[in-house]
C-alpha positions in Angstrom: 111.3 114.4 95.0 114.2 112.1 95.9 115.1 109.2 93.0 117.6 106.6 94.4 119.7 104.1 92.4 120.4 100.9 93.8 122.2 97.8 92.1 121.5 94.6 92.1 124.7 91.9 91.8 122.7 89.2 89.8 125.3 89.8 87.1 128.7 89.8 89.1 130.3 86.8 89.6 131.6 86.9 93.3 132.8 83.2 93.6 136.6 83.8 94.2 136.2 86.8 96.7 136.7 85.7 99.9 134.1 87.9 100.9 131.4 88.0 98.4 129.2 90.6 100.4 131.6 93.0 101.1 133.0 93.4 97.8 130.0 93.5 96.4 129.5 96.2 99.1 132.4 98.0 98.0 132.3 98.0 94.4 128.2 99.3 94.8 129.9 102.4 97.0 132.6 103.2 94.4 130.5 103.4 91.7 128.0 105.4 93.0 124.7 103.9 93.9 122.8 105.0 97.0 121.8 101.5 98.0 121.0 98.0 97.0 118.5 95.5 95.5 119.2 92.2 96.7 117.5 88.6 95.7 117.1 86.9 99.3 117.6 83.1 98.1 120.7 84.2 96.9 122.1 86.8 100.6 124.6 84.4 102.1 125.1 86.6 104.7 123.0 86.6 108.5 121.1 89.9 108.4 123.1 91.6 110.8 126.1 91.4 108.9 124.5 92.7 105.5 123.4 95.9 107.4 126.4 96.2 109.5 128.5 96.4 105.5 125.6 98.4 104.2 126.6 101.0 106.9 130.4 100.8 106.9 130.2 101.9 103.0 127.8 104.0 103.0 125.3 102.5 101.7 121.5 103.4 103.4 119.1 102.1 101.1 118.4 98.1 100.3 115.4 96.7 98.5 114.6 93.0 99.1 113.6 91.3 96.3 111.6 87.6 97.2 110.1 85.2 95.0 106.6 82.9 95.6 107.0 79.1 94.7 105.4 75.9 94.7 102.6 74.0 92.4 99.3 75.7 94.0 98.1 78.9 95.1 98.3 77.8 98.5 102.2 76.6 98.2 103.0 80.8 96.8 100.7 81.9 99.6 102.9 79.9 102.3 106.3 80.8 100.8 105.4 84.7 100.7 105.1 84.5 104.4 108.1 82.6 105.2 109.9 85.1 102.3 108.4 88.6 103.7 109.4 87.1 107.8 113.2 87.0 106.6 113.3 90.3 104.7 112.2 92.5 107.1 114.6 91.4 109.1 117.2 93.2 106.4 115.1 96.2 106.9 114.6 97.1 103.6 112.9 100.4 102.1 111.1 98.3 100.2 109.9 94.7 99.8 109.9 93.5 95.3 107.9 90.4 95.2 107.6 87.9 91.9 104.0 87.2 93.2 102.1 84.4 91.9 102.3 82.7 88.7 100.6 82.8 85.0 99.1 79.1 85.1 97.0 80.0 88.1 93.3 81.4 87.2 92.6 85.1 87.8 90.9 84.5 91.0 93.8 82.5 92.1 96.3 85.6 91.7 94.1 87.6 93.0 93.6 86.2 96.2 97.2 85.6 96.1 97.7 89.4 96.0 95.5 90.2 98.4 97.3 88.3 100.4 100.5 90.6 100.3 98.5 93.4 100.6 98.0 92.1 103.9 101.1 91.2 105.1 102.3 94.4 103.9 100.1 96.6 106.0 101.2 93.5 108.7 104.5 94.1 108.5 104.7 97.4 108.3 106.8 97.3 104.9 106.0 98.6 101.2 105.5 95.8 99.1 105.4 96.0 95.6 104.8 93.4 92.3 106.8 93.0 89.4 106.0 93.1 85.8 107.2 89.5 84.7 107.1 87.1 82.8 106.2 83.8 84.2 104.3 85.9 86.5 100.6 87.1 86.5 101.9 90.4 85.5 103.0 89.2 82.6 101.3 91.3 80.0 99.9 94.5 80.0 96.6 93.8 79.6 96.8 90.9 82.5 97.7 93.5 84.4 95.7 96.0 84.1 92.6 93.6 84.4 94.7 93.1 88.4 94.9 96.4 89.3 91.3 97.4 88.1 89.9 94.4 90.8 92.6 95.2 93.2 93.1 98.9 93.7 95.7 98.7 96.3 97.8 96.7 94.0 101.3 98.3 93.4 104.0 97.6 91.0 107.3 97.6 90.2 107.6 99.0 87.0 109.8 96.1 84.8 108.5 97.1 81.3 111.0 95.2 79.1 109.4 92.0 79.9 106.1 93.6 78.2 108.1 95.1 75.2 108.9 91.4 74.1 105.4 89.9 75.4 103.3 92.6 73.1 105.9 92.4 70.3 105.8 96.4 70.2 106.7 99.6 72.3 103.5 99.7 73.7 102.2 102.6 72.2 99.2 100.9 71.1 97.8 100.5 74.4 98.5 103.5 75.7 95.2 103.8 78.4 96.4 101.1 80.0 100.0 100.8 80.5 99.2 104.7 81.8 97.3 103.1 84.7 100.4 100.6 85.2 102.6 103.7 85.5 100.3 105.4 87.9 100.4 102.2 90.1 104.7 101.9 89.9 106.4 102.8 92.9 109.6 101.3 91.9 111.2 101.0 88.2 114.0 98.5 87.4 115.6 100.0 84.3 116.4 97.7 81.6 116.0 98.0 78.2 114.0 95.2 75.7 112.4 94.9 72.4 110.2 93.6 70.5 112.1 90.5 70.5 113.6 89.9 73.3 113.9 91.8 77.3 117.5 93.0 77.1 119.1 95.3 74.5 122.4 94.1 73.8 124.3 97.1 75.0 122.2 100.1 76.1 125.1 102.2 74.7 125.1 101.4 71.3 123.8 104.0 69.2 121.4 101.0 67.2 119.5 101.4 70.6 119.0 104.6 70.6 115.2 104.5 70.0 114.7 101.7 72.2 116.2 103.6 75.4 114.5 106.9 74.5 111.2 105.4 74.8 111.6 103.3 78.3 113.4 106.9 79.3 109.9 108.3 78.2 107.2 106.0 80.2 110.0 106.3 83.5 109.4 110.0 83.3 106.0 109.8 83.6 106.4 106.9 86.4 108.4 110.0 87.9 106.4 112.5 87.0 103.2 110.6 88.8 105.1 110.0 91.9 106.0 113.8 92.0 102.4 114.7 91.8 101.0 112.4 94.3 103.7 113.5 97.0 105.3 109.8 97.1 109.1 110.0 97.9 111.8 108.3 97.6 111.3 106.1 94.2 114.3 103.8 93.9 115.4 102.5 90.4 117.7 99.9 89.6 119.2 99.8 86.6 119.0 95.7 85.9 120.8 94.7 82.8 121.3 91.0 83.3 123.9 88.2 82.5 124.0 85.7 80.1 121.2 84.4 78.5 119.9 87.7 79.5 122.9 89.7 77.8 123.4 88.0 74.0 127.0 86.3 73.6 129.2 85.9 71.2 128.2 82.3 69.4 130.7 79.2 69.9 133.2 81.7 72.5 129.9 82.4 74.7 131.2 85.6 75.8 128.9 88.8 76.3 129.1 91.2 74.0 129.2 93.8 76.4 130.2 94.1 80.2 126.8 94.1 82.3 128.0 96.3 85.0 129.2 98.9 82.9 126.1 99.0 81.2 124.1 99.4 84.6 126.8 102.4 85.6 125.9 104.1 82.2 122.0 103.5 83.2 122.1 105.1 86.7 124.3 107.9 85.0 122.2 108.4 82.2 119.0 108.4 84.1 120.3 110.7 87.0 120.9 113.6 84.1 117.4 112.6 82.2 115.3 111.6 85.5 115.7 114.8 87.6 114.1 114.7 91.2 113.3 118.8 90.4 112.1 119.0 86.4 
């Protein structure tokens, strides 16, 4: 089974390059990541153009990631259309949506879901649903209680956000974060806690225990793809800037540089996650 790793540029500060895209473009290339995952409100650049760099570096593979807004359920419903309508038009492998929101009642979100589920098969476009905060996938136990009324439901597998939710590794709800895993068809590989969703350097040996066991449950997000014939999963590794990434109090510097930490991620993860084991 094929694994891609695409990077995201949420952390890399491209305001003095005269052209933002490109050297983001570049940089992606160099360091070797088959692809991209790219926030839409944030793509400066017309469609055409993103593809045309996409293609002159090499690069084959983008994931779209859109977000739903607005007060009601009807307001998220409205933006995910006018979201999904400009990211196909980046032809991505994959659609990532923040869908919905955690102040909405069950029913709400998941009518909201539905929805997607919908304009994917519309579209013609995978669409899959973070694990978030903020969102109704907030928890695991929110979630699972989702994709036991919506079986076509899929996920993007985000599982730091639930390390800091549950206050614990998850191992004591094991049943159901399995039935998350089975649903993943995308993981974005970042490390959290039990206090927080970001390790402060997924290199330092401290972290050690931490990393092993989000390794763990990706296998077996791996391992469940293999065995039901789905290829290619993409993973991005998603270390975040500050706040995300702690800083140094007073001189609010981060203790550690984001991008290398995402390098060491899709490095680590292409000798632990192989597409053959």
């Amino acid at each position: 089974m094929e694994i891609l790793y695409t990077k995201s540029f949420w952390e890399l500060d491209l305001a003095s390059e005269a052209d933002p895209m490109d050297a983001f473009l570049k940089r992606v290339a160099a360091d070797g990541f088959d692809g991209t995952e790219m926030f839409l409100p944030l793509i400066e650049d017309p469609a055409a153009r993103v593809l045309e760099l996409h293609e002159e570096h090499g690069l084959s593979h983008r994931i779209i990631d859109i977000v739903t807004v607005g007060n009601t359920p009807d307001d998220h419903r409205m933006s995910f259309d006018a979201a999904v309508k400009l990211a196909v038009s980046y032809q991505p492998m994959l659609i990532n949506s923040h869908t919905g929101r955690d102040i909405f009642s069950f029913e709400d979100n998941v009518a909201l879901f539905r929805h997607a589920i919908a304009g994917s098969a519309e579209w013609g476009v995978p669409i899959v649903h973070e694990t978030h905060r903020y969102r109704p996938t907030y928890s695991a136990i929110e979630t699972r209680r989702l994709l036991e009324e919506v079986p076509e439901l899929l996920l993007t597998a985000d599982l730091s956000h639930w390390m800091v939710v549950h206050e614990s590794d998850l191992s004591d709800q094991e049943e159901t974060v399995d039935l998350a895993l089975r649903r993943s068809r995308h993981i974005h590989a970042r490390v959290g806690f039990e206090e927080g969703p970001q390790v402060g350097d997924p290199q330092a040996p401290e972290w050690a225990t931490h990393v092993a066991r989000h390794v763990e449950l990706w296998e077996r997000i791996v391992d469940h793809c293999r065995e039901a014939g789905l290829a290619p999963l993409a993973i991005t590794p998603e270390f975040g800037p500050a706040p995300y990434v702690p800083t140094i109090p007073h001189a609010n510097e981060p203790v550690t540089d984001v991008w290398r930490a995402n390098v060491f991620m899709k490095d680590m993860l292409r000798q632990r996650l192989r597409s053959d084991r």
